[in-house]
DSSP file (Angstrom, degrees, kcal/mol; ACC not computed):
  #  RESIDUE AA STRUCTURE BP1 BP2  ACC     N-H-->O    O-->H-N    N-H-->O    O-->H-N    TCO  KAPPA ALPHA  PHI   PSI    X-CA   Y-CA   Z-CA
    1    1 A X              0   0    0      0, 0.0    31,-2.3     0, 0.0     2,-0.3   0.000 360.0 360.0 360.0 136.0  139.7   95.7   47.4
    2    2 A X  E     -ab  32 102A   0     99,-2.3   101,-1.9    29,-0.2     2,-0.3  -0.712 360.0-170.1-101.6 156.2  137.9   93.7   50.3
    3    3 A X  E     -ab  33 103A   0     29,-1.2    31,-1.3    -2,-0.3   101,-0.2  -0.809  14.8-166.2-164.6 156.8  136.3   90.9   49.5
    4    4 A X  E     -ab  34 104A   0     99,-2.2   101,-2.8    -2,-0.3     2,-0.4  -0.583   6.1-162.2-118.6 145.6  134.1   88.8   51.4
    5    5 A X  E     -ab  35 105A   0     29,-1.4    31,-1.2    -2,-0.2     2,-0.7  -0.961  19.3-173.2-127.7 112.3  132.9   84.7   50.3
    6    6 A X  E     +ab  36 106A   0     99,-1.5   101,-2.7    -2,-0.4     2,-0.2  -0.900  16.5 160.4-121.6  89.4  130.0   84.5   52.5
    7    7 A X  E     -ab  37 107A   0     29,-4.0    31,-2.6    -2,-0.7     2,-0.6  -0.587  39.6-113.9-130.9-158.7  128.9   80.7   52.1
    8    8 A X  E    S+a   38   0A   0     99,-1.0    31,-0.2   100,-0.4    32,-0.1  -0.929  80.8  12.8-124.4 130.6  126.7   78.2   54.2
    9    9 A X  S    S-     0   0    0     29,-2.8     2,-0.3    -2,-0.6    -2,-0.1  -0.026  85.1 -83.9 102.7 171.6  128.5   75.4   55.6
   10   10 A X        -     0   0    0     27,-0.1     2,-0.8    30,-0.1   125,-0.1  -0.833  38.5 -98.9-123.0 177.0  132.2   74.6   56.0
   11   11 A X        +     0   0    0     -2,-0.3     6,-0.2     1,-0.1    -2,-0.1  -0.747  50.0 166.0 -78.9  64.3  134.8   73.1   53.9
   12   12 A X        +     0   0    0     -2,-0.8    -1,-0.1     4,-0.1     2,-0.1   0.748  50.3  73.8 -83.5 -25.9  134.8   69.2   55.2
   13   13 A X  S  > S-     0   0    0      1,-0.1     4,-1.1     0, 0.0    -2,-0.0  -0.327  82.8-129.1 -87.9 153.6  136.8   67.0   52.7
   14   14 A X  H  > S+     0   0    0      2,-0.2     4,-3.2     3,-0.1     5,-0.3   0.655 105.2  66.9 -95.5 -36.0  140.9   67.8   53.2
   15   15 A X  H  > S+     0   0    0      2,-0.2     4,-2.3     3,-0.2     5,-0.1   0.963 103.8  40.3 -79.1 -40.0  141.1   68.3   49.3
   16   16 A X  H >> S+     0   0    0      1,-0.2     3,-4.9     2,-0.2     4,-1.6   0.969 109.5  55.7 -49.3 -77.2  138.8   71.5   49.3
   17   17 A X  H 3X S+     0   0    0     -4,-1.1     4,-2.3     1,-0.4    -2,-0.2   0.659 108.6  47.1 -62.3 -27.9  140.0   73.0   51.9
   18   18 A X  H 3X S+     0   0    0     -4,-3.2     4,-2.0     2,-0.2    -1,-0.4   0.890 111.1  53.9 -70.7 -27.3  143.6   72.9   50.6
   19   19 A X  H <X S+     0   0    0     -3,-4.9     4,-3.4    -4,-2.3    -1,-0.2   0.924 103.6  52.2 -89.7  -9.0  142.5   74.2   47.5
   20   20 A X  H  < S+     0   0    0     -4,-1.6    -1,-0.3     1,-0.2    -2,-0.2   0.719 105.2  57.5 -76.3 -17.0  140.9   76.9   48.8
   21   21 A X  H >X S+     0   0    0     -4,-2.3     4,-3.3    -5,-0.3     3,-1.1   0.804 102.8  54.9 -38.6 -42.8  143.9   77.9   50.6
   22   22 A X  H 3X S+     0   0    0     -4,-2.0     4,-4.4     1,-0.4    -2,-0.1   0.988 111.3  40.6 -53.4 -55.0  146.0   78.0   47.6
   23   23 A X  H 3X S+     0   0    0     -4,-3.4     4,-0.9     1,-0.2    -1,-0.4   0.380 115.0  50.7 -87.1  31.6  144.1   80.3   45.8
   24   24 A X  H <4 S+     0   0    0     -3,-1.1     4,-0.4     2,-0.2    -2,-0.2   0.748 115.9  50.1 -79.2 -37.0  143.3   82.6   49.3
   25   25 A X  H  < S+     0   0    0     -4,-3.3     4,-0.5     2,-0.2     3,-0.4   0.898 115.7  41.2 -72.8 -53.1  147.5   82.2   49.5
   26   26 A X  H >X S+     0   0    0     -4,-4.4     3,-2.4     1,-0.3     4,-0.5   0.999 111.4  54.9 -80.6 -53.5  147.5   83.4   45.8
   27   27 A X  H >X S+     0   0    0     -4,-0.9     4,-3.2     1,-0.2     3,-1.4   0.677  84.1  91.3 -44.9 -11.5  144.8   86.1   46.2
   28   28 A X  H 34 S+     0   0    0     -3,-0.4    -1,-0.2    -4,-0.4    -2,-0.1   0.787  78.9  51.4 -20.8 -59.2  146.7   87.4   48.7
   29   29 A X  H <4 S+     0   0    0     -3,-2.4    -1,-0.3    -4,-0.5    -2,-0.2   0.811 116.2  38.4 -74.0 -22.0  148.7   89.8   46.6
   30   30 A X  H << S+     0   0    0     -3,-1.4     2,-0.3    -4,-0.5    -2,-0.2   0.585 119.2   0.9-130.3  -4.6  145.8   91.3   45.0
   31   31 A X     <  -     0   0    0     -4,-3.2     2,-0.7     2,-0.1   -29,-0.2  -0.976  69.4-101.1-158.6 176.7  142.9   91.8   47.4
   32   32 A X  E     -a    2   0A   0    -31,-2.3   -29,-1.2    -2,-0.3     2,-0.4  -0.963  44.4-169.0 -82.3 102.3  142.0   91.3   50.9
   33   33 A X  E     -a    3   0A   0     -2,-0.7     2,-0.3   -31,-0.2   -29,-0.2  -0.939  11.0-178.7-113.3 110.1  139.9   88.1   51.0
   34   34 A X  E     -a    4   0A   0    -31,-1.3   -29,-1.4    -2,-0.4     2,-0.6  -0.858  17.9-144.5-110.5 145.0  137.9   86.8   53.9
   35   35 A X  E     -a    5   0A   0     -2,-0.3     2,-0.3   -31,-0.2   -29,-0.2  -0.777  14.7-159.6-111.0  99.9  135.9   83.6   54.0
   36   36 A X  E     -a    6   0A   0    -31,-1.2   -29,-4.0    -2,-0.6     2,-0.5  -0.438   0.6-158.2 -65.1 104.3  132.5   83.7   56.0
   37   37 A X  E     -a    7   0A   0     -2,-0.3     2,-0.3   -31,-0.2   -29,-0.2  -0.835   5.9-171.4 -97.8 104.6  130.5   80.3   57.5
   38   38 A X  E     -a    8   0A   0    -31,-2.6   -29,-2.8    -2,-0.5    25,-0.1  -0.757  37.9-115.1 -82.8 144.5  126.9   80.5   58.3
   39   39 A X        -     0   0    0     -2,-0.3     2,-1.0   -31,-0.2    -1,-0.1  -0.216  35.8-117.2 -68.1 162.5  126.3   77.1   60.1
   40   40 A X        -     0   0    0    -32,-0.1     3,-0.2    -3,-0.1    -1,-0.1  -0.820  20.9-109.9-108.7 115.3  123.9   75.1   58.0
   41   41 A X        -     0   0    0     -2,-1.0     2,-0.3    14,-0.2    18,-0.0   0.064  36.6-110.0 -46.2 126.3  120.5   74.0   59.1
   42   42 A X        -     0   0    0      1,-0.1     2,-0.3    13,-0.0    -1,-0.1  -0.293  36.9-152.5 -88.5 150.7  120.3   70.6   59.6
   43   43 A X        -     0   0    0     -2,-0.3     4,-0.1    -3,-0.2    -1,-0.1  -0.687  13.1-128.1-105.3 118.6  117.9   68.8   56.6
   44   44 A X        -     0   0    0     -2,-0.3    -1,-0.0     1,-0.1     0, 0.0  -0.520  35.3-105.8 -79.1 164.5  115.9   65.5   57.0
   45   45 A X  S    S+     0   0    0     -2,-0.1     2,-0.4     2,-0.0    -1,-0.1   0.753 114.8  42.9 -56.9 -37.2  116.7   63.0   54.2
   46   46 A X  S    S+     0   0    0      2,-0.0     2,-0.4     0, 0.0    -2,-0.1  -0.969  74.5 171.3-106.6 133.7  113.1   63.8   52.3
   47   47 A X        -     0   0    0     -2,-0.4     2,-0.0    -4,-0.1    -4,-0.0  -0.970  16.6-153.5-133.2 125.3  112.4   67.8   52.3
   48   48 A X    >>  -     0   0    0     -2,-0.4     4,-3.6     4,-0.0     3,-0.7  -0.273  34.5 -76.2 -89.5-171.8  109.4   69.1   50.3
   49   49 A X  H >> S+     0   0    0      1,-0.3     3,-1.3     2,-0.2     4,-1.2   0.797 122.9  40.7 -50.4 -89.2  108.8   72.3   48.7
   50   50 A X  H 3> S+     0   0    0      1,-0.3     4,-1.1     2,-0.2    -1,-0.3   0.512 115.0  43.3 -55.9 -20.9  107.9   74.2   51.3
   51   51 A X  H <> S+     0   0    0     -3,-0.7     4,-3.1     2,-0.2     5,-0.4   0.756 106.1  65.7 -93.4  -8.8  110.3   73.2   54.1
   52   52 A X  H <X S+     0   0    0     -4,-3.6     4,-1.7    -3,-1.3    -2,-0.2   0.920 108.0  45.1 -56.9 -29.2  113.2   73.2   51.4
   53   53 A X  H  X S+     0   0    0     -4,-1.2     4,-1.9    -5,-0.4     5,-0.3   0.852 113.0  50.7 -99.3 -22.9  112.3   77.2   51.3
   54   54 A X  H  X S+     0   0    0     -4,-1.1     4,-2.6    -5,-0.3    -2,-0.2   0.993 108.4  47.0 -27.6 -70.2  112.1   77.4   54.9
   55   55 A X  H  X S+     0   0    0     -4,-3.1     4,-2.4     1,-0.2    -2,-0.2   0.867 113.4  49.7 -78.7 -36.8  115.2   75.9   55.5
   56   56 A X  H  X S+     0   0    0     -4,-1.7     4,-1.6    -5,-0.4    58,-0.4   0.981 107.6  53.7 -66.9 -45.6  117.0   78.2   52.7
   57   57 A X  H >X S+     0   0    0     -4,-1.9     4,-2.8     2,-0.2     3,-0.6   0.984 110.2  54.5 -57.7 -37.9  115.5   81.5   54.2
   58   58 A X  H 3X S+     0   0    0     -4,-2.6     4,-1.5    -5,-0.3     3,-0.5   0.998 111.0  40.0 -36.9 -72.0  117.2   80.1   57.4
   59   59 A X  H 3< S+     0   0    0     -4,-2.4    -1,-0.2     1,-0.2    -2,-0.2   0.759 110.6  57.3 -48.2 -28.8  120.2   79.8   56.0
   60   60 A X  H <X S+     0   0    0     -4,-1.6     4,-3.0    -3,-0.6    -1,-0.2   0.744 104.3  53.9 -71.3 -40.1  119.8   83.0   54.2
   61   61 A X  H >X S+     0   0    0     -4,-2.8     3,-3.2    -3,-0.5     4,-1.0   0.934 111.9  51.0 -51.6 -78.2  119.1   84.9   57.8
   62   62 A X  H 3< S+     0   0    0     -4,-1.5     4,-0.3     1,-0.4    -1,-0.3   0.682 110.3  41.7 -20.4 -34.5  122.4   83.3   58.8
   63   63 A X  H >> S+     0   0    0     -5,-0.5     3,-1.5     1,-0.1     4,-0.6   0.818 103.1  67.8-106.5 -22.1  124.3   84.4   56.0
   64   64 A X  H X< S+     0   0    0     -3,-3.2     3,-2.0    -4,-3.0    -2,-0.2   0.974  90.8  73.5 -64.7 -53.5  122.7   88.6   55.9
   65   65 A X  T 3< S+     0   0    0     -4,-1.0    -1,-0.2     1,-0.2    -2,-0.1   0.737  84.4  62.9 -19.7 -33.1  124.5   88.8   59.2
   66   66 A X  T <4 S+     0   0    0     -3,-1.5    -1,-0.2    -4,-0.3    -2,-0.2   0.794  79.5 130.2 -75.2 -29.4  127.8   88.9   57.1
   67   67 A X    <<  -     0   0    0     -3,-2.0     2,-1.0    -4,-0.6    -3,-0.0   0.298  41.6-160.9 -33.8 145.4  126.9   92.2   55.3
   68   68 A X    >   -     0   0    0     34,-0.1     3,-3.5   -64,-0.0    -1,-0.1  -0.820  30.4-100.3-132.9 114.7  129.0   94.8   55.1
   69   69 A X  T 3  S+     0   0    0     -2,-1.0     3,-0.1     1,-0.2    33,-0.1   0.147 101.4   5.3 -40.5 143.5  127.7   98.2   54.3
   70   70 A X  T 3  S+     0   0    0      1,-0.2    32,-0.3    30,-0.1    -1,-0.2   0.500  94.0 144.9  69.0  -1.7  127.9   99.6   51.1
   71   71 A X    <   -     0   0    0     -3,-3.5     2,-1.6     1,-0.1    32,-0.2  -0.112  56.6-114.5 -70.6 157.1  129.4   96.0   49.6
   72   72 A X  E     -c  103   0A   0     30,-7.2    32,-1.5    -3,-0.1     2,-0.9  -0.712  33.8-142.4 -98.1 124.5  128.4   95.2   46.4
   73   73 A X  E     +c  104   0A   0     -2,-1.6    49,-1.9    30,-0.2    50,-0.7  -0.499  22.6 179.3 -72.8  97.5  126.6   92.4   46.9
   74   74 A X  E     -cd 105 123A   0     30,-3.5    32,-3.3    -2,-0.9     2,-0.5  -0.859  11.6-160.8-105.5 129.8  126.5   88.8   44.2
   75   75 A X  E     -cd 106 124A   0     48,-1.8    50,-3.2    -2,-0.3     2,-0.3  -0.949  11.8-129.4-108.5 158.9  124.7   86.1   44.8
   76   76 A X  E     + d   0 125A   0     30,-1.6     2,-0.6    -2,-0.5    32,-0.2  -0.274  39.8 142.8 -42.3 110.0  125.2   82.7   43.3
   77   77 A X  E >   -     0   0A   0     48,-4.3     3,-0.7    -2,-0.3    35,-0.0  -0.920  60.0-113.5-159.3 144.8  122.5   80.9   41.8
   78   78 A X  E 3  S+     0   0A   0     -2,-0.6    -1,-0.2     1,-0.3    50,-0.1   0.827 112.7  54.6 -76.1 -33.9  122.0   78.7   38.9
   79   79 A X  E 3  S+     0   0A   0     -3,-0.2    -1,-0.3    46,-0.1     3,-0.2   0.707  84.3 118.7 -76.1 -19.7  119.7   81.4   37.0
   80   80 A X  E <  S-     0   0A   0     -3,-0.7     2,-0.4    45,-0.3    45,-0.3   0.198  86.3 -79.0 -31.4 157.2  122.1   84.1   37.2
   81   81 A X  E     - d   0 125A   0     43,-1.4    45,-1.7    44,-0.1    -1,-0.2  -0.414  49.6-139.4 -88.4 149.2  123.5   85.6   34.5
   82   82 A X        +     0   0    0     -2,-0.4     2,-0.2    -3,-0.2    45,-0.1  -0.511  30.2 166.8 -77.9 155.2  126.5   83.0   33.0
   83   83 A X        -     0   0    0     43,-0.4     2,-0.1    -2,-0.1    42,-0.0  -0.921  32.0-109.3-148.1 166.7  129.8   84.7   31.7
   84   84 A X    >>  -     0   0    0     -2,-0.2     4,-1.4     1,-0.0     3,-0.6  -0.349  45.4 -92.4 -91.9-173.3  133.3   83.7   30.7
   85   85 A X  H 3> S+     0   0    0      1,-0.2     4,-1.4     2,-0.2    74,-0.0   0.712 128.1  49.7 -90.9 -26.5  136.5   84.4   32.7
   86   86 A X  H 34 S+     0   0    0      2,-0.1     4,-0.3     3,-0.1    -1,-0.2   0.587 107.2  49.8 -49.6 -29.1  136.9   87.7   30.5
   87   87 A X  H <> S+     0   0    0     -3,-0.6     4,-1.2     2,-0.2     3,-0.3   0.772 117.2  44.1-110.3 -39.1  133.2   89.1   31.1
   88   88 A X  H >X S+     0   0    0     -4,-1.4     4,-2.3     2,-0.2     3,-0.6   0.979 111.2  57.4 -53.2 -53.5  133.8   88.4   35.5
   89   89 A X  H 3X S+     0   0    0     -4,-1.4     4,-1.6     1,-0.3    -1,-0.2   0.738 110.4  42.3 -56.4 -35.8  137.3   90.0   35.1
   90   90 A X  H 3> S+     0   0    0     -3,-0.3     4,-0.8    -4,-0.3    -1,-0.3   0.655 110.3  51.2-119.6 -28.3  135.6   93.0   33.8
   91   91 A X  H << S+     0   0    0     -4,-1.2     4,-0.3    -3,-0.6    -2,-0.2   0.426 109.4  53.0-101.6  26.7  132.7   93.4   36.1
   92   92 A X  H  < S+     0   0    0     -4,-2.3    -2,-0.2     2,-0.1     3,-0.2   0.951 112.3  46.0 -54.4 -66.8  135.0   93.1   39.1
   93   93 A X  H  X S+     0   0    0     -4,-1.6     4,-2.2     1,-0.2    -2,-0.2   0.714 112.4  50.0 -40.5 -46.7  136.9   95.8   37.6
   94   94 A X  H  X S+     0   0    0     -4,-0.8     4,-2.0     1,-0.3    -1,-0.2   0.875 107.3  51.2 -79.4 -30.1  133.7   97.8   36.9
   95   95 A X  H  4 S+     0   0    0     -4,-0.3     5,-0.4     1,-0.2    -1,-0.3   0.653 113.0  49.7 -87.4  -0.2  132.3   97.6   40.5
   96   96 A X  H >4 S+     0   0    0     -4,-0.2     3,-0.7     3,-0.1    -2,-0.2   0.801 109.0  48.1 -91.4 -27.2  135.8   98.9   41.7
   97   97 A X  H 3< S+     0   0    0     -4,-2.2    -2,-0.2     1,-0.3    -3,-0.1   0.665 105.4  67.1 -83.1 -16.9  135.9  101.8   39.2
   98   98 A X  T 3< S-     0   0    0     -4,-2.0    -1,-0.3    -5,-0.1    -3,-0.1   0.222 124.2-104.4 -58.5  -5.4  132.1  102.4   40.6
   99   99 A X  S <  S+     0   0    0     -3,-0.7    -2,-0.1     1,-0.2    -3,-0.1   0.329  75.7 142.3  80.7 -13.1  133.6  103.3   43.8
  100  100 A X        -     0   0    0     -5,-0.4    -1,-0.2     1,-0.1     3,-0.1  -0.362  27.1-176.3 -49.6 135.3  132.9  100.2   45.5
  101  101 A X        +     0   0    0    -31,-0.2   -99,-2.3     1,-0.1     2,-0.7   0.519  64.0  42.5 -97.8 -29.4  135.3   98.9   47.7
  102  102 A X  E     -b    2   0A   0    -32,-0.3   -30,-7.2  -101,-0.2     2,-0.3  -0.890  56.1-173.2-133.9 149.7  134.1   96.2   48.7
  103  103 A X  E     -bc   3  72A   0   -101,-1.9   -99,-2.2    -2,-0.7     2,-0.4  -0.946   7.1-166.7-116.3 148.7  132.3   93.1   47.1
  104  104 A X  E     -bc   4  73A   0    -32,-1.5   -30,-3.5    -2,-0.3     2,-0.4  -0.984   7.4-155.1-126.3 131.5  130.7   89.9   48.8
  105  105 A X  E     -bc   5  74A   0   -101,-2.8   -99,-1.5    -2,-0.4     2,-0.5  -0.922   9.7-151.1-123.4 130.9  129.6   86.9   47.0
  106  106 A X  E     -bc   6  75A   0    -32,-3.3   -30,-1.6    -2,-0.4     2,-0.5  -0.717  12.2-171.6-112.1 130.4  127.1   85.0   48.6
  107  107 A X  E     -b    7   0A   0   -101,-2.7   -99,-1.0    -2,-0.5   -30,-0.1  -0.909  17.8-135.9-143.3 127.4  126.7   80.7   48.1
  108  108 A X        -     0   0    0     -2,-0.5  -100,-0.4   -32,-0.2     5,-0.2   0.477  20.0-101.7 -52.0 178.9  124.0   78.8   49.3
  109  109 A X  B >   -E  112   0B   0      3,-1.7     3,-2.7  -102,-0.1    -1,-0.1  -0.149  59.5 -61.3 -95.5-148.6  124.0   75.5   51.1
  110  110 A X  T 3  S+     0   0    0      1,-0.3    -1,-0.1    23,-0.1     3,-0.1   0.646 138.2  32.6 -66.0   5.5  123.2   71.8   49.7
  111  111 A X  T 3  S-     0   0    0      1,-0.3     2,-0.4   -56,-0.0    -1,-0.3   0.438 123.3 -78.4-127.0  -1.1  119.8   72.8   48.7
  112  112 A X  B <   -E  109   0B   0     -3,-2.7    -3,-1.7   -56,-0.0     2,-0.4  -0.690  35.6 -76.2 141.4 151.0  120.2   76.5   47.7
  113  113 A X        -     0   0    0     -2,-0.4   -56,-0.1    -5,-0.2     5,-0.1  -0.961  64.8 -96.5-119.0 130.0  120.5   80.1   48.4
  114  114 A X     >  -     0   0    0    -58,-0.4     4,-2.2    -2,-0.4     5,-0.4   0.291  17.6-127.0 -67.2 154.9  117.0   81.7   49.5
  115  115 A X  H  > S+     0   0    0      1,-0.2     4,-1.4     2,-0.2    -1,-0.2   0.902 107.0  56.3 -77.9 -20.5  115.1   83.4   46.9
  116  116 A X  H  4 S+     0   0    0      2,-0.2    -1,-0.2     1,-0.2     4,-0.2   0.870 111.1  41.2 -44.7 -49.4  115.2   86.7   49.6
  117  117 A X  H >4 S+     0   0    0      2,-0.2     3,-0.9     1,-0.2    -2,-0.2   0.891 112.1  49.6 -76.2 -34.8  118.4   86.9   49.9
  118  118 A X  H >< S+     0   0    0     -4,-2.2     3,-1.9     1,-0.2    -2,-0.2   0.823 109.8  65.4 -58.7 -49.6  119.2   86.2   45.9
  119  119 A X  T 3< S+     0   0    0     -4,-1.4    -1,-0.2    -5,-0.4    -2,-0.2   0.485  99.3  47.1 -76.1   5.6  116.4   89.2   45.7
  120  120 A X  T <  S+     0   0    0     -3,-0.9    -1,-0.3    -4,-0.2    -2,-0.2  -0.029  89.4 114.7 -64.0 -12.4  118.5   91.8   47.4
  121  121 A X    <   -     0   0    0     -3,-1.9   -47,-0.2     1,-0.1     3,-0.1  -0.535  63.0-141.1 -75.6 151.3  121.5   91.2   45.5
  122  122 A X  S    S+     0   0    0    -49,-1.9     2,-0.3    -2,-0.1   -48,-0.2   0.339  86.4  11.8 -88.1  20.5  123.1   93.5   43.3
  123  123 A X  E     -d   74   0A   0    -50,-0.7   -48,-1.8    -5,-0.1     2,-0.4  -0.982  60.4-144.7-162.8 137.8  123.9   90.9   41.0
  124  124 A X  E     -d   75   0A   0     -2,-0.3   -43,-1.4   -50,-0.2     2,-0.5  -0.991  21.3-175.3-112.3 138.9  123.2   87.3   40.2
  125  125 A X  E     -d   81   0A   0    -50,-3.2   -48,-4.3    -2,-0.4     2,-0.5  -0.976  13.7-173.7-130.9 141.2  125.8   85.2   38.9
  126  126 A X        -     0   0    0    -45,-1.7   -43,-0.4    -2,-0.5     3,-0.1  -0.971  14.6-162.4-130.4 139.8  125.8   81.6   37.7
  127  127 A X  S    S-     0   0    0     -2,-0.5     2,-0.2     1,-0.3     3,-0.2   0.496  83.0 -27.5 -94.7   2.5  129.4   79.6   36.6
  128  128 A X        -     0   0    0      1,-0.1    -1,-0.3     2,-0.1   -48,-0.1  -0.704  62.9 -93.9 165.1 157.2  126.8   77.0   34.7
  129  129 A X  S    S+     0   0    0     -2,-0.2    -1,-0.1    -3,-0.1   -51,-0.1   0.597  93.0 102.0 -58.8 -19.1  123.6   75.5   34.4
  130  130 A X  S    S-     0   0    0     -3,-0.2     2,-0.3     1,-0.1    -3,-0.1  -0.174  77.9-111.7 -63.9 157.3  124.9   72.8   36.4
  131  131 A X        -     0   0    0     -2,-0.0     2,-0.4     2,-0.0    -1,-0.1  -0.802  33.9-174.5 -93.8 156.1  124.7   71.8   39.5
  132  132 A X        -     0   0    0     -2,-0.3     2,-0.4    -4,-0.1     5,-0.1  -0.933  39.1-101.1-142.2 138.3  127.9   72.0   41.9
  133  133 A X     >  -     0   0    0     -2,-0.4     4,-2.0     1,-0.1     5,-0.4  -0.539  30.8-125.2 -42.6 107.0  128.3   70.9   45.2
  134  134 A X  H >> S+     0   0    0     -2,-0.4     4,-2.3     1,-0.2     3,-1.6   0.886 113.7  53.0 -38.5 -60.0  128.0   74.2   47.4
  135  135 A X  H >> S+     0   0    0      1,-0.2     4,-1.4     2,-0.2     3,-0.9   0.948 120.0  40.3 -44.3 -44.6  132.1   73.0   49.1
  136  136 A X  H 3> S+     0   0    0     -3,-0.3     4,-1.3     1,-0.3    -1,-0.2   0.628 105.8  55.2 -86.3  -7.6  133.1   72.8   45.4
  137  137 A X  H <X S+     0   0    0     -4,-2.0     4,-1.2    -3,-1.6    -1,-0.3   0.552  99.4  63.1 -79.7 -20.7  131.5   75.5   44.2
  138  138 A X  H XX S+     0   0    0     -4,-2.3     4,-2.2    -3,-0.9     3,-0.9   0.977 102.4  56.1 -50.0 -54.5  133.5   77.5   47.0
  139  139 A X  H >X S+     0   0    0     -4,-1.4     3,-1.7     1,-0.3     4,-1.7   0.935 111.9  41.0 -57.2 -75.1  137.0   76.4   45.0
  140  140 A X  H 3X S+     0   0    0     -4,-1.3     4,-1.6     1,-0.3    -1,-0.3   0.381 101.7  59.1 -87.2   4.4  136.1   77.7   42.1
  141  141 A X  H <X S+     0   0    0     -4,-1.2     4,-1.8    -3,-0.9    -1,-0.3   0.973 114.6  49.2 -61.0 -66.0  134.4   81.0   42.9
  142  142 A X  H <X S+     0   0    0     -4,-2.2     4,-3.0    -3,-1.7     5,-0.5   0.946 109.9  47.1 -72.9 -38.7  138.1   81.6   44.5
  143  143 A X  H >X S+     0   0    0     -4,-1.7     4,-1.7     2,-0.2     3,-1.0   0.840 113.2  48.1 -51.0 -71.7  140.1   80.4   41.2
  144  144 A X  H >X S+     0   0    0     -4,-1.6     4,-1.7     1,-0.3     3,-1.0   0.836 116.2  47.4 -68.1 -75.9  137.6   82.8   38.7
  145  145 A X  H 3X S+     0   0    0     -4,-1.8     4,-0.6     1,-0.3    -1,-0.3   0.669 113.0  47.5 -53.4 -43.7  138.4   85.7   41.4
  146  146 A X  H XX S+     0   0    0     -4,-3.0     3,-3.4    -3,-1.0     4,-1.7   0.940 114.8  45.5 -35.2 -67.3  142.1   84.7   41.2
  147  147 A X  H << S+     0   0    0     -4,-1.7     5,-0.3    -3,-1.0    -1,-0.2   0.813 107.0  62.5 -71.0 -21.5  142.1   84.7   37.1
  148  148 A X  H 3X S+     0   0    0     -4,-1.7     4,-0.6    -3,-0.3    -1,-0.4   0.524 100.4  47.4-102.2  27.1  140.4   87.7   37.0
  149  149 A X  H <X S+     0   0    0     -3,-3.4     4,-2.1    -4,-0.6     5,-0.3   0.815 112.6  49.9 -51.0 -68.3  142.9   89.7   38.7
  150  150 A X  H >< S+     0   0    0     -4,-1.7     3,-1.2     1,-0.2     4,-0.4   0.507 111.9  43.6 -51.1-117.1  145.4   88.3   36.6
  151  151 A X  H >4 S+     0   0    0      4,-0.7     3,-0.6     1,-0.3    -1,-0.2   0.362 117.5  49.8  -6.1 -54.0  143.5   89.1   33.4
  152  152 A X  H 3< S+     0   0    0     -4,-0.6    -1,-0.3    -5,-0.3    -2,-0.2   0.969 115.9  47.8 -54.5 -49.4  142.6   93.0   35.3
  153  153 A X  T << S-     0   0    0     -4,-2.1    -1,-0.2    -3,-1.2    -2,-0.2   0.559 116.9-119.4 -77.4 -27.8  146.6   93.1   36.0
  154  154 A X    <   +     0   0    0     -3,-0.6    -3,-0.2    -4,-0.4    -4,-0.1   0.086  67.9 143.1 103.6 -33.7  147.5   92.1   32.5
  155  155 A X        -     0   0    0     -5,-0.2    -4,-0.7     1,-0.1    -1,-0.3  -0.085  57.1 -90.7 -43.6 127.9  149.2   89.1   33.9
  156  156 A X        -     0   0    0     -6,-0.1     2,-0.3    -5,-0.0    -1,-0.1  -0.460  42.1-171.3 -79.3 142.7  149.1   85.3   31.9
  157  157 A X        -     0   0    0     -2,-0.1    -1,-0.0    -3,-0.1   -10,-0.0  -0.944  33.7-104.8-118.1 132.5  146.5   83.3   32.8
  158  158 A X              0   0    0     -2,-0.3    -1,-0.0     1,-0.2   -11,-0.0  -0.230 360.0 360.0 -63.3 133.9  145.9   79.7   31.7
  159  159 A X              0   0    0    -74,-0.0    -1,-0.2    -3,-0.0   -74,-0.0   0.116 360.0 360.0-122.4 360.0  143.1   80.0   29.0
C-alpha cells in the first residue's frame, strides 16, 4: 500500500517533526508512506472572505500537483464525516480490497483546505469538530494510519 500525506506547509516546531518521524519509522513495516509540502501562501494578519478563498484555492493548486493517478483520494476538513479508530481501520482496509493501491490524504494550511480540492475527493474525513493546527493535525493523521494497521493486522493497540 502507498500512501501519500499531501499537506500545505512544513513541520516547524522540533516536537512535530519528531513525532512524525516516529510514527513514519513505525509505519514503515506496513505501508510505504511519503510526506508531500506544498509551500504555503503567505497570509496578511486580517484576510476576509474572499481573499481567505483565494488564498486556499492557491494552496489547493499547489497541493493537486501531488496526485497520483488512480489514488484514492481523502481530504481533511472539519465537515467530513467523523469516525473512531475502528470505522478508519476498516475503510483503509476497504479501499485496499477495492483494488486501490494507493491512498492520498490531503490537509489544508492555517486557514483551510479549498472547497475545489475537498470537491474532488473521494472522501472527506474529519478527526473532530475541532479545530487543529494544520502541523498538528499532520501527527495525528500519521498515528490513526499507524493504529489502523495494527487493528487491520490484528495487532494490540492502545484503546
Amino acid at each position: 500500500m502507498n500512501i501519500d500525506i499531501a499537506a500545505v506547509g512544513k513541520l516547524r516546531e522540533n516536537f512535530y517533526k519528531e513525532a512524525a518521524d516516529e510514527y513514519l519509522k513505525r509505519l514503515s513495516r506496513y505501508a510505504k508512506v511519503r510526506v508531500l509540502e506544498a509551500e504555503e501562501v503567505k497570509k496578511p494578519d486580517e484576510i476576509s472572505p474572499a481573499l481567505s478563498r483565494k488564498i486556499k484555492e492557491q494552496e489547493a493548486d499547489r497541493l493537486r500537483k501531488f496526485y497520483r493517478p488512480g489514488a484514492y483520494r481523502i481530504a481533511l476538513c472539519i465537515d467530513g464525516k467523523e469516525m473512531n479508530s475502528v470505522e478508519f481501520s476498516k475503510k483503509l482496509e476497504d479501499i485496499a480490497l477495492g483494488g486501490r493501491d494507493s491512498i492520498q490524504f490531503f490537509i489544508g494550511g492555517a486557514i483551510g483546505l479549498g472547497d475545489s480540492l475537498i470537491g474532488e475527493a473521494d472522501a472527506r474525513i474529519s478527526f473532530s469538530r475541532m479545530t487543529f493546527p494544520h502541523q498538528l493535525m499532520r501527527v495525528i493523521l500519521l498515528e490513526q494510519i499507524y493504529r489502523a494497521f495494527r487493528i487491520i493486522k490484528g495487532e494490540p493497540y492502545h484503546k
